[in-house]
Every structure is written in structure tokens, then in C-alpha cells.
C-alpha angles and dihedrals in degrees: 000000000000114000138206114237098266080054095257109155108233090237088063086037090057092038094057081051101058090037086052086055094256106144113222114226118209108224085245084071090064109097128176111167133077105236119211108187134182108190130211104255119185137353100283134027087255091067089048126099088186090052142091141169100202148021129254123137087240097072101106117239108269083206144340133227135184122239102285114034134118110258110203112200119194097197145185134244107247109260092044083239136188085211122149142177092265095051121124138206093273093049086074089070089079094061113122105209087195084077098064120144124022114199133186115226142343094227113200100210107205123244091011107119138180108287089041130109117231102214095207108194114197114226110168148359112206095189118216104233096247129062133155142191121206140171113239113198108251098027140072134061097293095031090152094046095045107038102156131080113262127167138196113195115205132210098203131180120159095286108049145355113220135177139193086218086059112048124187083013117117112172115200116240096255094164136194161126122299100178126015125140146116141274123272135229132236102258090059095042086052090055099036096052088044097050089042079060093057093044084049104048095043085063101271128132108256113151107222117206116296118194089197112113086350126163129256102019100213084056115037104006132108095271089031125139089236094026086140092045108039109115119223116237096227104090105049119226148167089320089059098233115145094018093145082205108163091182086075097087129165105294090029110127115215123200118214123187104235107227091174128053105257086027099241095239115199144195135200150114089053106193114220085203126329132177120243098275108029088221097182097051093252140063125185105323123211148152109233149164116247128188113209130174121198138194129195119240102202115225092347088120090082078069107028101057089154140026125292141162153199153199161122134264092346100110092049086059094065098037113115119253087209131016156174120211129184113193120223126213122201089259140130146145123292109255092037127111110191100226090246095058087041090097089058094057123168142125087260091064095034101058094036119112100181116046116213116240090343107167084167095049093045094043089052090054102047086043092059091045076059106061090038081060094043090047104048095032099043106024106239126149106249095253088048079055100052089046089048089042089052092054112031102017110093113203103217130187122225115180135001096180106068093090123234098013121061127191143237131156130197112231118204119199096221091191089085095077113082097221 
């Protein structure tokens, strides 16, 4: 028994002390850290006061936290689902896509103003235990080649995510933010909107407000103060929001350029592991907490216009120890029009068989090599092929210089199969 150096045991020591009226504290009771939290309330973001569906500089701060805290985000998972372990493919028919995304905030960080950067370093992912990742008809990568409903349900903790719709599968928890930005201004409400019109009306997918479904109501919603101005969180943009970005990993630090004074940080669509791509539409989906701490870089939005961000040995922690790749060309059959090129239209592009300078054309072909491999290698359905290829298939480019074919391969962790 260690001793003091009169030979009294420890145990007598810390008795004496409680009998002297000394309270003993356990180390659990040393805290350090001021804690900011916005907690999960209720089943759906409607019930939430610490939730919202879309951006507009009007949505009030749900808190506010100084450089330096601990932000704590309890967030959704990114349909807003009832979804459950025991769901099935037709239950994908009752989504409401209105409801996309739900985010957790907004966080007014004090002192930080428009024309600063937010630095939004990323501390921890507590993962809920289910997760799922699903193809929804009319979206996704391959829309025109998977046009039925198909889900994969997830039982999830901080080691693994398996599935009974996946035997033999076990992703790795790779975890991170999908979506996490800031709000914008007006000034950048008023040209976004305007430049997603153009897009539109020239034939291009740009998804324009819509109050359905919109939060907060008194804002965006169909009787909302800004219904006609309120963005929707699908397409990503200079406030970062739904980036997808996997690189972002636990101790990455992300810069965001502030457009309203307190910044408005956000939090949502946490990924519990996706592959570079997210062909499907979906990784890995999850409601999750996550812990963030910021700090204010004063005037450095004259430079960082944009996202960026930056780390250490976090992209060697999600490289695959052992892998498979196909490589895609811009190439297709003649006749053929990809759906992302549809908008373009034209004789020239119809009756083309080899595309100029197309990263989208050569990463759908090495993508679909991918599946064929997946598929007769590994014996997946080919729907089981296209979900595994969303979240642990990294579409990589190679090269943007060979003129005119440009290259992408498909790289496929083989460790996630339990052989």
C-alpha cells in the first residue's frame, strides 16, 4: 500500500479529510472547458427550436458562443426520416424532400463580423446507433441507370456500420460533416438566386425556394416573411452547407467567409462514412452529435471567399490499406446523351462518341465499371453495388491535361468486406 512519508496509508489520509469536512473530488468533476450545447428536441426538425430546413440572413440565432468554446450540435439525420431498422424499400415513397436538410443553429459567434473568416475545427462525432443509405428514383449519380427505391438500414457504434442488407460488408466509421456553413447575406441571397435562374432557364437543374415544408416557418415558409427568398440547402455554395466533403475528418479545421455579423455557423447531414462521390445520393446517413470549436479570423474574408480547409495525418487515416480502381474515359455510345449533359442538348453532343475535357462523363464510366467489378467479384446485387460504391467507393481524378481524355478512376477499400 503506498504510504505517506509518517507511514500513514492514503485511504486513512482521504478519510481524515472527509471526516475534517474536506470534500473529495473524483477527477470526472475537473472541468476545464465552456460547454455551448444545442440539444435534439423533439422527433422531427419542426418540433425543434434549435432547428432549420433552409438559409436566409433573417433566421434568429438559436444560441451564441464565444471563440473557443465547445459547441455541442445535436444533429439529424438528413431527410428528417422516420426511418427505422425494420424499414423497408416502399417505405421510401413517404419522404418528404421538402424537408432537406435539417440543420442545427444557427450559433452567433461573438465578435466575428461580415468580411471575417470562421476557422471550425472539428473535435468529435458521437454517432447515433442507426443510420441508412437509400436510392431514391430521379436522383443520384446514375438516376437513369437505378430507377427504383432500395434501402440499406445500418447498426452503427464508433468502430463499424453493418447491415443485414449488406452481408459480409463492415464500413469503417470515417465520420463527418455533410453539411456545415454559414448564413448568407443579402447581397449574396440576391446573386445566387439570380445566377441558379439563369442556370434554370437555360435548361439546368437549380432548385428555386420553395416555402413547402420550409424552416422556420415565420421566415421561409409559405406564409414567411423571405418565402420567395429563402435558399434551399441541397447545392452547396460560398457558405460551405451541403459540401459532402469526406476529407473533412475529425481535427480538420474548415474556414468559412462570415456574410452576416456573428457568422450563423451550422451543423447537419453528419456522414457516418461516405465515398468520394456519394454516387447514390446518399452515404451513410445519421443523426449525430458533433463537438466544434471556432476561432475568428478578423478581415481574412477579403482572401477566403470560399471554403477551404486544412490538416495533418487525417487523409492517411481513411486511405485504404488495400484497393481495387477502374479508370473512366469521357467516352459513350453514339445516340446517347448522359442526364447531366441533357440540358446542353444538340446534334454536336448526340452523335458524339468521345466527350472534350469531360471530368462527369469519365467518372460515370469508371463508376459503372465499378459496380460490374463489385457485382461479379464480390457477388452484390447491383443495387447492393451502387449503395457500397456511394459509401465506400472514392472517385478520384487523375489527370486534366491529356486533352481530350481526361481521367478518373473508382477506387474500392477492399478491406470492407469481412473475407
Amino acid at each position: 500500500m503506498t504510504t505517506s512519508g509518517k507511514g500513514t496509508s492514503v485511504v486513512a489520509l482521504a478519510a481524515g479529510l472527509v471526516t475534517s469536512g474536506i470534500a473529495l473530488a473524483d477527477t470526472g468533476d475537473v472541468t476545464w472547458q465552456k460547454q455551448v450545447e444545442l440539444v435534439r428536441q423533439g422527433a422531427h426538425c419542426a418540433d425543434d427550436a434549435n432547428c432549420f430546413n433552409r438559409y436566409h440572413p433573417a433566421i434568429p440565432a438559436a444560441a451564441s458562443a464565444a471563440p473557443g468554446d465547445h459547441i455541442i450540435f445535436s444533429t439529424r439525420d438528413a431527410l428528417d426520416a422516420d426511418l427505422t431498422l425494420d424499414s423497408i424499400a416502399d417505405d421510401l415513397t413517404a419522404l418528404d424532400l421538402n424537408l432537406v436538410h435539417p440543420m442545427t443553429g444557427p450559433v452567433a459567434i461573438e465578435g466575428a463580423e461580415r468580411g471575417d473568416v470562421l476557422a471550425v475545427t472539428l473535435v468529435d462525432i458521437e454517432p447515433d446507433q442507426y443510420g441508412y443509405t437509400v436510392i431514391v428514383p430521379g436522383f443520384g449519380f446514375l438516376r437513369d441507370l437505378f430507377t427504383e427505391p432500395f434501402l440499406v438500414n445500418w447498426k452503427l457504434d464508433r468502430q463499424a456500420a453493418t447491415s443485414d442488407q449488406m452481408p459480409g460488408v463492415r464500413i469503417p466509421m470515417a465520420a463527418f460533416m455533410g453539411s456545415v456553413g454559414v448564413l448568407p447575406g443579402e447581397e449574396e441571397v440576391d446573386a445566387w438566386l439570380a445566377r441558379e435562374a439563369d442556370l434554370a432557364a437555360a435548361g439546368g437543374v437549380a432548385l428555386p425556394p420553395e416555402p413547402t415544408g420550409a424552416l422556420p416557418a415565420d421566415v421561409c415558409g409559405p406564409e414567411g416573411s423571405s418565402k420567395d427568398t429563402c435558399l434551399r440547402t441541397i447545392p452547396p455554395r460560398e457558405n460551405g452547407g451541403n459540401m459532402d466533403v469526406q476529407q473533412m475528418q475529425v481535427g480538420t479545421t474548415l474556414l468559412l467567409p462570415c456574410f452576416v455579423d456573428g457568422c450563423g455557423l451550422f451543423v447537419g447531414d453528419v456522414h457516418y462514412a461516405q465515398g468520394d462521390g456519394e454516387v447514390s445520393g446518399t452515404a451513410i446517413e445519421m443523426g449525430a452529435k458533433v463537438t466544434v470549436v471556432t476561432e475568428v479570423l478578423k478581415g481574412e474574408g477579403a482572401v477566403v471567399t470560399s471554403p477551404q480547409f486544412k490538416g495533418r495525418d487525417e487523409l492517411k487515416d481513411i486511405a485504404p490499406e488495400k484497393f481495387h480502381a477502374t479508370v473512366g474515359y469521357p467516352l459513350k455510345q453514339k445516340g446517347v446523351i448522359p442526364p447531366q449533359h441533357a440540358y446542353l442538348g444538340g446534334e454536336k453532343l448526340t452523335d458524339l462518341e468521345n466527350l472534350n475535357e469531360d471530368l462527369t462523363l469519365a467518372a460515370r464510366n469508371a463508376l459503372i465499371d465499378m459496380i460490374a467489378y463489385i457485382e461479379r467479384e464480390h457477388g452484390l446485387s447491383r443495387e447492393q453495388a451502387y449503395i457500397l460504391s456511394s459509401v465506400a467507393v472514392d472517385l478520384v481524378i487523375g489527370q486534366v491535361v491529356d486533352v481530350p481524355n481526361y481521367t478518373v478512376s473508382a477506387i474500392l477499400d477492399l478491406e470492407v468486406f469481412d473475407e
